[in-house]
N, C-alpha and C positions, 0 to 999 in steps of 0.2 A: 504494500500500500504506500509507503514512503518513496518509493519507487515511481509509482504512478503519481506524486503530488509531484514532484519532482519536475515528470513530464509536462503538469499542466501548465507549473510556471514557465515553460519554456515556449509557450505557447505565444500568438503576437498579443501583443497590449489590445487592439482595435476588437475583439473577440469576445470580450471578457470585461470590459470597459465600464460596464455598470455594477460591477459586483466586485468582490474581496479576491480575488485566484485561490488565494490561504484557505479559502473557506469551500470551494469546489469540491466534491467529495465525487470520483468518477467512476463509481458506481451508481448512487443515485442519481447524480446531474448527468448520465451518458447521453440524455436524446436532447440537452440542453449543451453539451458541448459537440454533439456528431450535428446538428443542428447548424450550430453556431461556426463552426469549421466547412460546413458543403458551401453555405451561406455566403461567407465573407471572409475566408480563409484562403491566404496562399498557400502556393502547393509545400511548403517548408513545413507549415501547419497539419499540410494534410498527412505527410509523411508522419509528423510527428503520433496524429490521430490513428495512424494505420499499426504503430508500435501500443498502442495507449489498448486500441480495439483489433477483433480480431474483423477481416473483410466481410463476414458472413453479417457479424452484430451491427457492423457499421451498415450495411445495407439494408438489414430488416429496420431498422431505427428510422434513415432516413427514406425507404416505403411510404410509413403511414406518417409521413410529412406533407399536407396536404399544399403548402407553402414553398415545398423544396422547388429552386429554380430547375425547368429541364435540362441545358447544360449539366448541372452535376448529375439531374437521375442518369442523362444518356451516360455519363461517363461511367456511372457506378455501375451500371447494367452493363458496360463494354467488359471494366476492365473484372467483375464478378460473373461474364459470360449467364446473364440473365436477359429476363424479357421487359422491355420498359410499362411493359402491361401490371407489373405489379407495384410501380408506384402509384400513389395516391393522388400526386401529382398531374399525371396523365390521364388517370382515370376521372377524375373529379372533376367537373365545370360550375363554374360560378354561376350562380341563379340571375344575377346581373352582371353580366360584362365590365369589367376598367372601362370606359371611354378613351385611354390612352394604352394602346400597345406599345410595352414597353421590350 
């Protein structure tokens, strides 16, 4: 466990920016840190997340992420050899559309 605090302070400042890192516990917080890393994390980060988690947990996590951008599901389903059919993301449509395509 001292191990994995370790990792998460090594993580970027911008990720983690509202909260304490000291206090990050990465067992409870995983789908607020696998999250926060598909999200807005460089790939230094994501390395680091792929030592933190294992590829299997990091992808069921970010699945039923209704908010995961497509960029990372594609990626996660590339490099996890899955179908992008099982993120939440792609399956899911907004009852109202953004007005802005972003």
């Amino acid at each position: 466990m001292h191990d994995q605090n370790n990792i998460i302070q090594k993580f970027s400042e911008h990720l983690f920016w509202d909260v304490d890192k000291s206090l990050i516990d990465p067992i409870q917080n995983s789908k607020y840190i696998v999250n926060s890393v598909m999200q807005y994390g460089f790939f230094k980060d994501w390395k680091l997340l792929n030592t933190l988690y294992t590829l299997d947990t990091i992808v069921e996590i970010a699945a039923n992420n209704k908010s995961l951008d497509k960029k990372s599901a594609s990626f996660l389903a590339l490099i996890s050899n899955t179908s992008t059919s099982i993120f939440l993301c792609y399956t899911t449509k907004q009852s109202i559309p953004r007005h802005w395509n972003f």
